[in-house]
C-alpha positions in Angstrom: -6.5 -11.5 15.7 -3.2 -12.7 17.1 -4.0 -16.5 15.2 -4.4 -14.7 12.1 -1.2 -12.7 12.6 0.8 -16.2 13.9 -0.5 -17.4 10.5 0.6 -15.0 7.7 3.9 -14.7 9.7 4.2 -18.5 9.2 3.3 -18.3 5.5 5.9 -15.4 4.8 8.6 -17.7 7.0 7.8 -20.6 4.7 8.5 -18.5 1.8 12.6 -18.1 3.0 14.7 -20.7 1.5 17.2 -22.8 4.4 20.0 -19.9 4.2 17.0 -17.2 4.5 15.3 -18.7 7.5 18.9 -19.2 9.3 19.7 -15.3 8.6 16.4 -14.5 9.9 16.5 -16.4 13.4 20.2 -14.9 13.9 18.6 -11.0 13.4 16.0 -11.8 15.2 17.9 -13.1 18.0 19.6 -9.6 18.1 16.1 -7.7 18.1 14.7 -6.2 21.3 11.3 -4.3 21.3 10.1 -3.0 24.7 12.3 -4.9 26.3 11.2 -7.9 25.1 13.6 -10.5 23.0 13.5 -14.1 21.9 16.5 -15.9 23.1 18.8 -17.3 20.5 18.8 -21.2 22.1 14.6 -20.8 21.6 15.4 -19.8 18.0 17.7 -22.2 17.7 15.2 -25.0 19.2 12.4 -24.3 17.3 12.0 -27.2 14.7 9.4 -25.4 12.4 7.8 -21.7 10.9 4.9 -22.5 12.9 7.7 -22.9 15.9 9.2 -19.4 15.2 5.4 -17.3 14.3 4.5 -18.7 17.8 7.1 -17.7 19.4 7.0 -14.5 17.6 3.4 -13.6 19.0 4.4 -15.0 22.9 7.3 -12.2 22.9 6.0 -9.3 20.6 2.1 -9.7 20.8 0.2 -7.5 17.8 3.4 -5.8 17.1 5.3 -9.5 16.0 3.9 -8.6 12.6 6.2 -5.2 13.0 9.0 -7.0 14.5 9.1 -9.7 11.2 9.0 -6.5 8.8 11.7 -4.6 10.6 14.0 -8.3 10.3 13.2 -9.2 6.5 14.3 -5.5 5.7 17.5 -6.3 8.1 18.4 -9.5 5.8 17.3 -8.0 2.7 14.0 -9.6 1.9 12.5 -6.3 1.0 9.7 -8.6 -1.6 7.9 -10.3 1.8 8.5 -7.0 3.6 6.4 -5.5 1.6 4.1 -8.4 1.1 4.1 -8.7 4.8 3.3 -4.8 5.2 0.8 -5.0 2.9 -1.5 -7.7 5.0 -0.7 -6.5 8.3 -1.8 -2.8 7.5 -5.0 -3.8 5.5 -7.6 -3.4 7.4 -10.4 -6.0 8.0 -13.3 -4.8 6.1 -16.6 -4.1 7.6 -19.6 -6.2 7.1 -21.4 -4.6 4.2 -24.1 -2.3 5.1 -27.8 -3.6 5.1 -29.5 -2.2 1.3 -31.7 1.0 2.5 -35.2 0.0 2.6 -37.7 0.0 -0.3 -39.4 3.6 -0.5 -42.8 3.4 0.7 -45.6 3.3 -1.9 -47.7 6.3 -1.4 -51.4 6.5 -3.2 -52.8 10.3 -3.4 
């Protein structure tokens, strides 16, 4: 579940233009959930989206998803907010149930 979270948080974060990106690594720098915060040299270092999403899910676990909403809300990006929202609270849909089986053929 997590890889599939790291990876739509990378496709939003690929999505923010240079200035974007920059804005959102400086608020998330400043965000601390449970205790938990990503230090601003790690920010800083990381060279790519996939970079930040991992570093994302090392901190924040199955709430990173949460953590990237609350930040694009912070710096304005209300669009991939919402398109971010919208994937993280679908949920994944069940296997389809098997058909009901034929009636029985009954001869009186």
């Amino acid at each position: 579940m997590e890889h599939i979270l790291q990876s739509q948080i990378q496709r939003t974060l690929d999505k923010l233009d240079s200035n974007g990106l920059k804005r959102f690594k400086d608020e998330l720098g400043k965000t601390k959930i449970d205790g938990q915060q990503i230090s601003t040299g790690k920010l800083q270092d990381a060279r790519s989206n996939a970079e930040v999403a991992s570093l994302l899910i090392s901190n924040f676990h199955n709430r990173a998803g949460e953590v990237v909403i609350s930040v694009l809300k912070t710096i304005n990006k209300t669009d991939l907010a919402t398109e971010l929202e919208g994937i993280c609270r679908t949920p994944p849909k069940p296997p389809s149930p098997p058909p009901p089986p034929a009636p029985a053929c009954v001869i009186t």
